[in-house]
MIGUMAR-54593 format. One record per atom (N, C-alpha, C, O): z, x, y; residue in one letter; residue number from 0; atom name. Coordinates in nm, 4 decimals. Last residue first. Layout:
BEGIN
+----------+----------+----------+----+-----+----+
:       zz :       xx :       yy : aa :   i : at :
+----------+----------+----------+----+-----+----+
:        Z :        X :        Y :  a : NUM : CA :
...
+----------+----------+----------+----+-----+----+
//
This chain:
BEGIN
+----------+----------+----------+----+-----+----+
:       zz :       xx :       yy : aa :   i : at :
+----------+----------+----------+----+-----+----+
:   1.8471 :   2.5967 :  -2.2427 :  x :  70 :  N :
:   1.8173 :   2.6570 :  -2.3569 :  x :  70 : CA :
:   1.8421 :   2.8094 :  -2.3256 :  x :  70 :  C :
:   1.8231 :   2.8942 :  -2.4128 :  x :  70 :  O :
:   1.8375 :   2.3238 :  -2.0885 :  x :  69 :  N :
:   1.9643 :   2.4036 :  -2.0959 :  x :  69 : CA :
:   1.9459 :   2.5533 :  -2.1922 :  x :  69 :  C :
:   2.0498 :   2.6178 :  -2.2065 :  x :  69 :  O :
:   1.7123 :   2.1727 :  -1.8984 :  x :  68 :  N :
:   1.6615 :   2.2713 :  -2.0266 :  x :  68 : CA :
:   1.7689 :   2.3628 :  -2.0416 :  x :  68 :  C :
:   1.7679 :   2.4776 :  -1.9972 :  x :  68 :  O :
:   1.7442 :   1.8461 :  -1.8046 :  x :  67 :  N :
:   1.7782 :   1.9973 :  -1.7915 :  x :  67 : CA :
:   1.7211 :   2.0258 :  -1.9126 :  x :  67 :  C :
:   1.6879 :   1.9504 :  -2.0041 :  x :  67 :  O :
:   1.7515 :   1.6235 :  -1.9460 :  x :  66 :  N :
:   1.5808 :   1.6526 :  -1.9171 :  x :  66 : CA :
:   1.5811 :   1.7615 :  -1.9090 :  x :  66 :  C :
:   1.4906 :   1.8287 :  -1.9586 :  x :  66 :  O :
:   1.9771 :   1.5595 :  -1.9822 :  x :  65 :  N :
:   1.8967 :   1.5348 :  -2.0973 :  x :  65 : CA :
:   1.7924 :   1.6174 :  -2.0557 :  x :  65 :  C :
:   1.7412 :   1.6882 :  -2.1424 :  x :  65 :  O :
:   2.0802 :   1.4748 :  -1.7477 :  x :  64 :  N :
:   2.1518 :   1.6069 :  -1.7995 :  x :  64 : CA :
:   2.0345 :   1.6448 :  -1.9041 :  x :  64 :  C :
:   1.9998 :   1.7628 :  -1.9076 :  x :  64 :  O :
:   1.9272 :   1.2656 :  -1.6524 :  x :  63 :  N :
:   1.8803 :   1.3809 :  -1.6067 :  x :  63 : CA :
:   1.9354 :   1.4890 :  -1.6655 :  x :  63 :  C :
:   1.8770 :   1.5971 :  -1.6572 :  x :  63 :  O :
:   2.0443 :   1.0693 :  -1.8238 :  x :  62 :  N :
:   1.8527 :   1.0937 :  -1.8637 :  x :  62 : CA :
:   1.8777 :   1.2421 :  -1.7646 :  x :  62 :  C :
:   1.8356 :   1.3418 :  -1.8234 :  x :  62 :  O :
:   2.3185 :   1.0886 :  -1.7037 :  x :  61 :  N :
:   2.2934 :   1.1119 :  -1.8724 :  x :  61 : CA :
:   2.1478 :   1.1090 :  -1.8496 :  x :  61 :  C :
:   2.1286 :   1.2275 :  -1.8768 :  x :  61 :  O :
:   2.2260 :   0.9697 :  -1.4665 :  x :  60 :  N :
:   2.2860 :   1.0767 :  -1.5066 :  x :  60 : CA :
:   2.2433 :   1.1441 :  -1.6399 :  x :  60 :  C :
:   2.1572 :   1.2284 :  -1.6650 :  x :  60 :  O :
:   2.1321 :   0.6947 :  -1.5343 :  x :  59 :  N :
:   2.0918 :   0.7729 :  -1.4906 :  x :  59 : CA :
:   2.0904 :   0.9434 :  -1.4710 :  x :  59 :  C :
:   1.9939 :   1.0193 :  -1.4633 :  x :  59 :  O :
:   2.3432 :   0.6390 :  -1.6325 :  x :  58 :  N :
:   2.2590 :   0.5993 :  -1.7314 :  x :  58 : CA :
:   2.1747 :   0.7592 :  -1.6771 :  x :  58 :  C :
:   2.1591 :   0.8689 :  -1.7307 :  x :  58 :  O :
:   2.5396 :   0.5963 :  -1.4213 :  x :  57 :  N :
:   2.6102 :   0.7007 :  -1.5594 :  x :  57 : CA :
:   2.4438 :   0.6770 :  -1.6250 :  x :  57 :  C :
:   2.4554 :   0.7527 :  -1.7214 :  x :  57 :  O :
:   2.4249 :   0.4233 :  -1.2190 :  x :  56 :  N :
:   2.4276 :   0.5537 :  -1.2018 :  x :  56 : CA :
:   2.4369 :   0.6649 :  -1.3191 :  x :  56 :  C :
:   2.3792 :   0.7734 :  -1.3259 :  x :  56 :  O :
:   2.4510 :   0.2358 :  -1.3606 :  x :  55 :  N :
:   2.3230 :   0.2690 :  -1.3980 :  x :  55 : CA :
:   2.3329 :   0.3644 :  -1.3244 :  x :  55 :  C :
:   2.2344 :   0.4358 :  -1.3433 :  x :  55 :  O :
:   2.6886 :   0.1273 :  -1.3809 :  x :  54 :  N :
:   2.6475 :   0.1691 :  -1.5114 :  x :  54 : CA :
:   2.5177 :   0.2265 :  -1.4988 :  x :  54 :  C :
:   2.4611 :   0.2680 :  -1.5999 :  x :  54 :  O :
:   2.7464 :   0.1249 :  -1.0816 :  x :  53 :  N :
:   2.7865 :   0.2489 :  -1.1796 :  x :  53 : CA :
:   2.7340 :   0.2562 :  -1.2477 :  x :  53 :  C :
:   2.6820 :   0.3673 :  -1.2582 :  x :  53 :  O :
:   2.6929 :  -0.1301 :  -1.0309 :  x :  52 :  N :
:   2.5617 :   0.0114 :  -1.0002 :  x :  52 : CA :
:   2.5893 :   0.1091 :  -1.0898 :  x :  52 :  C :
:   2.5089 :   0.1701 :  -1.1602 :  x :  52 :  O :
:   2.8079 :  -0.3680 :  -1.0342 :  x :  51 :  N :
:   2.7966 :  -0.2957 :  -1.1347 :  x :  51 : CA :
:   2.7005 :  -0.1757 :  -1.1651 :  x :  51 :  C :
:   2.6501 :  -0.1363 :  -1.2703 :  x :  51 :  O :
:   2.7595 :  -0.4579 :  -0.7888 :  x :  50 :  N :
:   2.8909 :  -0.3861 :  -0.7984 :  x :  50 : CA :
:   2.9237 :  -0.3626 :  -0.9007 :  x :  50 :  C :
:   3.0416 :  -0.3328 :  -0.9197 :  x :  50 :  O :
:   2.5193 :  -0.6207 :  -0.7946 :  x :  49 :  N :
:   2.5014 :  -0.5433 :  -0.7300 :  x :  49 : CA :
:   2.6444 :  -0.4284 :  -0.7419 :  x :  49 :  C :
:   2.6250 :  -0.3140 :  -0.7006 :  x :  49 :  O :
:   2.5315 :  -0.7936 :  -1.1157 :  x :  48 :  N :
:   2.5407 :  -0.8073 :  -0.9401 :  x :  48 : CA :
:   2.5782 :  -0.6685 :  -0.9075 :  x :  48 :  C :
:   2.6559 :  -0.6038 :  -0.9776 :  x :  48 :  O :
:   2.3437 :  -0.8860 :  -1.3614 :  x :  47 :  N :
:   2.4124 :  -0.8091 :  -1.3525 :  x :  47 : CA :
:   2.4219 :  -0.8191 :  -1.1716 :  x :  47 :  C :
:   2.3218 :  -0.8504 :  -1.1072 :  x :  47 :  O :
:   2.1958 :  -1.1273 :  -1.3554 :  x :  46 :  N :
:   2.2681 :  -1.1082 :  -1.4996 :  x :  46 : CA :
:   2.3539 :  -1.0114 :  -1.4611 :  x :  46 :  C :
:   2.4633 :  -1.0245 :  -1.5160 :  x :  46 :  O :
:   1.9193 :  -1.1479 :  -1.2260 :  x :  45 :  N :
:   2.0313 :  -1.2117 :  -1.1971 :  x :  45 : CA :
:   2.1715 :  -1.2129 :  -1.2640 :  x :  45 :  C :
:   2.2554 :  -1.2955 :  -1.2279 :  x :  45 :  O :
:   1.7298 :  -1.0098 :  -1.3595 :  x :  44 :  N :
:   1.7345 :  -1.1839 :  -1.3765 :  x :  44 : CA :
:   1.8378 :  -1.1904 :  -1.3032 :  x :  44 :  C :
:   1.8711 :  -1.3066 :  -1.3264 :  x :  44 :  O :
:   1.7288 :  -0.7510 :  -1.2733 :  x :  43 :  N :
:   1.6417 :  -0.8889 :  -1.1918 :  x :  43 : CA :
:   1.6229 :  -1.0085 :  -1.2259 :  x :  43 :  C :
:   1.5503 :  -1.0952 :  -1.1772 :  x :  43 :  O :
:   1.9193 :  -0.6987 :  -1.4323 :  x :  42 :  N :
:   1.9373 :  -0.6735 :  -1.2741 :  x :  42 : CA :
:   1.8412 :  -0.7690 :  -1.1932 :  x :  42 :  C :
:   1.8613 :  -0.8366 :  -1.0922 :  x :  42 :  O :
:   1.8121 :  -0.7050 :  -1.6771 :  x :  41 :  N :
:   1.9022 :  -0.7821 :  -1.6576 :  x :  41 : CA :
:   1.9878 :  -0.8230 :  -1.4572 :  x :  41 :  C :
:   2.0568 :  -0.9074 :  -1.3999 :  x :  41 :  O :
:   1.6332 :  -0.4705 :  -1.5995 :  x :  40 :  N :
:   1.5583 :  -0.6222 :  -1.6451 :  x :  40 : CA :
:   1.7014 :  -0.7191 :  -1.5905 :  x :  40 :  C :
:   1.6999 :  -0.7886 :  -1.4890 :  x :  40 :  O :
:   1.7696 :  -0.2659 :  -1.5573 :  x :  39 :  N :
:   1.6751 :  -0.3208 :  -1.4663 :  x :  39 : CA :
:   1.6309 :  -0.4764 :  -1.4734 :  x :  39 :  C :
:   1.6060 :  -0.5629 :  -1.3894 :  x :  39 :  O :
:   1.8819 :  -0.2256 :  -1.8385 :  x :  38 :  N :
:   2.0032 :  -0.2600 :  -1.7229 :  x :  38 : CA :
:   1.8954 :  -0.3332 :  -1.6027 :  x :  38 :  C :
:   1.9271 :  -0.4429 :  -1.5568 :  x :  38 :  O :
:   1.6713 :  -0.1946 :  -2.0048 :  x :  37 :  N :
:   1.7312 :  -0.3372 :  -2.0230 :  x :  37 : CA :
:   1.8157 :  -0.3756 :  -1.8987 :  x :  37 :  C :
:   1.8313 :  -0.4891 :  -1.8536 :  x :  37 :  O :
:   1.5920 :   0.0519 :  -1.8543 :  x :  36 :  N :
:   1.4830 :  -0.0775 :  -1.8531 :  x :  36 : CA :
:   1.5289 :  -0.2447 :  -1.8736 :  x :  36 :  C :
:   1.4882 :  -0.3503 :  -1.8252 :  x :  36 :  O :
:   1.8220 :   0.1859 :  -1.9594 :  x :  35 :  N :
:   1.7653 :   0.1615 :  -1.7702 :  x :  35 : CA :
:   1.7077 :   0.0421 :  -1.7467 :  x :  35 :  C :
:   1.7375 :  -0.0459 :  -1.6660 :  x :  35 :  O :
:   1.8115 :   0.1492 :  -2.2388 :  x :  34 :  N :
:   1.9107 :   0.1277 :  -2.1912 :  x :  34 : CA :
:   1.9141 :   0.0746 :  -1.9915 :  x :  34 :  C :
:   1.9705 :  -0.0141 :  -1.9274 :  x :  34 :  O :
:   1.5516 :   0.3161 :  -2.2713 :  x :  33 :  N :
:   1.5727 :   0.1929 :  -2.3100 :  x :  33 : CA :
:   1.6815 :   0.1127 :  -2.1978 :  x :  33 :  C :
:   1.6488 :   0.0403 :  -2.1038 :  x :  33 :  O :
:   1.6508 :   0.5469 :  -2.2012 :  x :  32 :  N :
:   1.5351 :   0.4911 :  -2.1116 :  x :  32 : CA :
:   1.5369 :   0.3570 :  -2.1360 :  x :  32 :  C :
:   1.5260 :   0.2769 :  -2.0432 :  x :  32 :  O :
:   1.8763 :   0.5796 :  -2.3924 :  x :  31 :  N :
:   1.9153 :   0.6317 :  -2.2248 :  x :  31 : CA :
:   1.8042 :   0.5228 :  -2.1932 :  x :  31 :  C :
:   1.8453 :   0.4115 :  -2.1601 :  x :  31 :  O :
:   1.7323 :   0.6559 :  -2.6035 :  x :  30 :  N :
:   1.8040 :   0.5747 :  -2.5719 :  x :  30 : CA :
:   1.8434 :   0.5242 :  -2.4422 :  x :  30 :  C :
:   1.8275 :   0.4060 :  -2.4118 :  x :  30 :  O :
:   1.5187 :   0.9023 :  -2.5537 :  x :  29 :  N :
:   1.4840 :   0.7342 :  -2.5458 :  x :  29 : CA :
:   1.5447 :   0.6012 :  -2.5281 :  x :  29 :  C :
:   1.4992 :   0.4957 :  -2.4840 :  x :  29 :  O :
:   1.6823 :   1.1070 :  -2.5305 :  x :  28 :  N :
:   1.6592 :   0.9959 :  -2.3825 :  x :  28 : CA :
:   1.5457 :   0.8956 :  -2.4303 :  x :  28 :  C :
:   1.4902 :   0.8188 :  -2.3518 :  x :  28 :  O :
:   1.8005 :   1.1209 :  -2.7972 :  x :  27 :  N :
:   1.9030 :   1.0625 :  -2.7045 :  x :  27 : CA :
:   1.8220 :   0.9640 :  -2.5388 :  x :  27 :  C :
:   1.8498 :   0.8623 :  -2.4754 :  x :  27 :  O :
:   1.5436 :   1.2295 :  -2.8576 :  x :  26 :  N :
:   1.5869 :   1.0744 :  -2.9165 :  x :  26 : CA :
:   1.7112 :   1.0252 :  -2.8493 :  x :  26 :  C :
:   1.7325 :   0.9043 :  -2.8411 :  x :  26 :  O :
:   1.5544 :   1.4659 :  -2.7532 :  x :  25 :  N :
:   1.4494 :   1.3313 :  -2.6990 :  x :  25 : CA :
:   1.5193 :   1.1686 :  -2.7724 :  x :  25 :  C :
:   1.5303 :   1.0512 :  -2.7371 :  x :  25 :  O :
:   1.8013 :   1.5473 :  -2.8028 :  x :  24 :  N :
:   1.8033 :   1.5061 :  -2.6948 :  x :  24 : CA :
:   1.6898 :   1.4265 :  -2.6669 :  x :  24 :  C :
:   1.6940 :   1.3354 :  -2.5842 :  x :  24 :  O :
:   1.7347 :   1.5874 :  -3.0987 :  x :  23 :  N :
:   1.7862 :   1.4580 :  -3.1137 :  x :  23 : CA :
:   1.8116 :   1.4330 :  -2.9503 :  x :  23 :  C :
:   1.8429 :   1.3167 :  -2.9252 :  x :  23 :  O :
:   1.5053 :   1.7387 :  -3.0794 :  x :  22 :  N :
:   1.4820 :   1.6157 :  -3.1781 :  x :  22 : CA :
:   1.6109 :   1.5311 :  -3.1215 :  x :  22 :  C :
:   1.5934 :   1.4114 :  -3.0990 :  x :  22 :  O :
:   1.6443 :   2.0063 :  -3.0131 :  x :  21 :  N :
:   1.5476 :   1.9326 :  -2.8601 :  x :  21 : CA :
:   1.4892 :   1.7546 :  -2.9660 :  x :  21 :  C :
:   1.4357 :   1.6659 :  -2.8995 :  x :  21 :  O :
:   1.8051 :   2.0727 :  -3.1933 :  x :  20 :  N :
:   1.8699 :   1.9886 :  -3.0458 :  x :  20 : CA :
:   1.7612 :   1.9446 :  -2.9581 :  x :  20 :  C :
:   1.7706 :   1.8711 :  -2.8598 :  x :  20 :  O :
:   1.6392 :   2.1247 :  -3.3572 :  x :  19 :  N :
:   1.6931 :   2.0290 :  -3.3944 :  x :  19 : CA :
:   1.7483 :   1.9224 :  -3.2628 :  x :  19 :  C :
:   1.7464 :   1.8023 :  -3.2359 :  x :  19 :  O :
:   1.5480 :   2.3545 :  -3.2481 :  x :  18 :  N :
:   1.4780 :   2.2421 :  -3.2906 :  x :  18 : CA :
:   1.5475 :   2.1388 :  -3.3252 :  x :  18 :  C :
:   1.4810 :   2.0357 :  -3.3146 :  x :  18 :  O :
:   1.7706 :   2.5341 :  -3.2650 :  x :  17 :  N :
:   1.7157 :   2.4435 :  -3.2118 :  x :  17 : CA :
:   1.6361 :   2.3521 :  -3.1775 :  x :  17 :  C :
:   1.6534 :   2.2749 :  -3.0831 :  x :  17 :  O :
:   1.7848 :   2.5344 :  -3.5562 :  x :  16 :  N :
:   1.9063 :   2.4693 :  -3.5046 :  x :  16 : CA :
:   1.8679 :   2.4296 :  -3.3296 :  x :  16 :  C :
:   1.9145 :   2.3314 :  -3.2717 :  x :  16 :  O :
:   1.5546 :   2.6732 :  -3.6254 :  x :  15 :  N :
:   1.5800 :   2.5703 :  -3.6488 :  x :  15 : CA :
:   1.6842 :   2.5042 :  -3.5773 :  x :  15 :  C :
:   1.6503 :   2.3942 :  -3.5336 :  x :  15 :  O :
:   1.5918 :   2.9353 :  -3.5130 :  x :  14 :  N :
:   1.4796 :   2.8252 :  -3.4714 :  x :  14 : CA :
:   1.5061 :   2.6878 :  -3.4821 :  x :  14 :  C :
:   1.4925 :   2.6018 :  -3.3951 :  x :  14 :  O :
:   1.8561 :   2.9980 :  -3.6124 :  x :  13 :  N :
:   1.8710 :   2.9702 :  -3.4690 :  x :  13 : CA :
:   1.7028 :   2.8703 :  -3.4585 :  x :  13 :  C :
:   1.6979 :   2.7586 :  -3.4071 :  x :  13 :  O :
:   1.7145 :   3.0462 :  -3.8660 :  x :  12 :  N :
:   1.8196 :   2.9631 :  -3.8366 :  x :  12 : CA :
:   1.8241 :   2.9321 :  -3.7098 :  x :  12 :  C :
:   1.7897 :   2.8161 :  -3.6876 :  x :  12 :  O :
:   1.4917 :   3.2663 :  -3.8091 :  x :  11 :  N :
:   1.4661 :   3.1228 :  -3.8611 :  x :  11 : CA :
:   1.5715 :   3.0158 :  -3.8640 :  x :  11 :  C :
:   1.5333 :   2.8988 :  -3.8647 :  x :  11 :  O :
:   1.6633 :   3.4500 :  -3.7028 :  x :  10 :  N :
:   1.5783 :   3.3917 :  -3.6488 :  x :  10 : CA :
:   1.5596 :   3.2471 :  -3.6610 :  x :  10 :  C :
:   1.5852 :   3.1513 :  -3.5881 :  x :  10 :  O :
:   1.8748 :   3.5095 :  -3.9086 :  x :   9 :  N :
:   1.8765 :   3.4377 :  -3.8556 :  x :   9 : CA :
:   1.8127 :   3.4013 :  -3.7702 :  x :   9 :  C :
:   1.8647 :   3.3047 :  -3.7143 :  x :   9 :  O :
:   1.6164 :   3.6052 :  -4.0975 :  x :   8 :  N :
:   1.6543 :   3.4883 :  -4.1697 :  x :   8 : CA :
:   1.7615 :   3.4233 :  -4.0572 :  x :   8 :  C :
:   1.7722 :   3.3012 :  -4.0680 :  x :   8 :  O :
:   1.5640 :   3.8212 :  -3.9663 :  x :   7 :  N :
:   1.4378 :   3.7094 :  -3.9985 :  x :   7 : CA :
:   1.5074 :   3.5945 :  -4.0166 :  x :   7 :  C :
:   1.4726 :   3.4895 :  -3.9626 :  x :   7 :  O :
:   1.7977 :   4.0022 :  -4.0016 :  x :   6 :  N :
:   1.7649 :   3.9261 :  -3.8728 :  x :   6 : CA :
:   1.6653 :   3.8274 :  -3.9130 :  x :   6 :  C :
:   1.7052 :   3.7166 :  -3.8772 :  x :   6 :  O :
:   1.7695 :   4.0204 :  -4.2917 :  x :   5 :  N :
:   1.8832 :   3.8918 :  -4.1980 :  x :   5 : CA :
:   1.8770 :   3.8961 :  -4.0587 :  x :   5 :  C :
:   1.9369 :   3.8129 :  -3.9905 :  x :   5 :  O :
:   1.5483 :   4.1393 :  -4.3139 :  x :   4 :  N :
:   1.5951 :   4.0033 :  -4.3315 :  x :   4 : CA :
:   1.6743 :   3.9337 :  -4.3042 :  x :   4 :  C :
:   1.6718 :   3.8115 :  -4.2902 :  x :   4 :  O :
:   1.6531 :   4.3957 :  -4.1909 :  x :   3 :  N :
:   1.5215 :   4.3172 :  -4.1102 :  x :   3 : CA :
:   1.5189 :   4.1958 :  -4.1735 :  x :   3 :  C :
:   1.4827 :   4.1094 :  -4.0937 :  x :   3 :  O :
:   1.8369 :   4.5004 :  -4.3012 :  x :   2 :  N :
:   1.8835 :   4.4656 :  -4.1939 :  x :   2 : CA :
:   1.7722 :   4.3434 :  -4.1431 :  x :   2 :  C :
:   1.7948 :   4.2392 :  -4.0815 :  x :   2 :  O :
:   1.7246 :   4.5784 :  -4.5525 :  x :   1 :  N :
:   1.8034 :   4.4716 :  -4.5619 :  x :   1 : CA :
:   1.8268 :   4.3904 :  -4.4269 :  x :   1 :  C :
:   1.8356 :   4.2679 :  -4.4190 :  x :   1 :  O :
:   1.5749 :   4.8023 :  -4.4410 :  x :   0 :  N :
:   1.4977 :   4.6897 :  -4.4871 :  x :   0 : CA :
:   1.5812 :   4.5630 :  -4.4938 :  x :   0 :  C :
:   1.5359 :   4.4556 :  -4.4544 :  x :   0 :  O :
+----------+----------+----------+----+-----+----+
//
């Protein structure tokens, strides 16, 4: 009987703990999305030139590691 609560109880831990990681990777790729939209915007005012791609390759990157389901 003892055994079957602490599996329950780490069930409910591992649930939680991931839950947690899929809360803060969405909230990581909101950042990320934000971040594209401002790099895009600033790209078509004229603000950023064409030999600063990197930063939006790494942006880009980072939203797709995010999207994997690593679980």
């Amino acid at each position: 009987m003892g055994t079957t609560n602490n599996e329950d109880l780490l069930l409910q831990h591992e649930l939680a703990v991931m839950e947690g990681i899929l809360e803060s990777k969405e909230q990581y790729r909101k950042i990320v999305k934000a971040a594209i939209a401002r790099w895009v915007k600033d790209f078509q005012a004229g603000h950023i030139e064409i030999k600063t791609v990197d930063d939006l390759k790494k942006l880009i990157e980072i939203d797709i590691e995010l999207q994997k389901d690593g679980l």
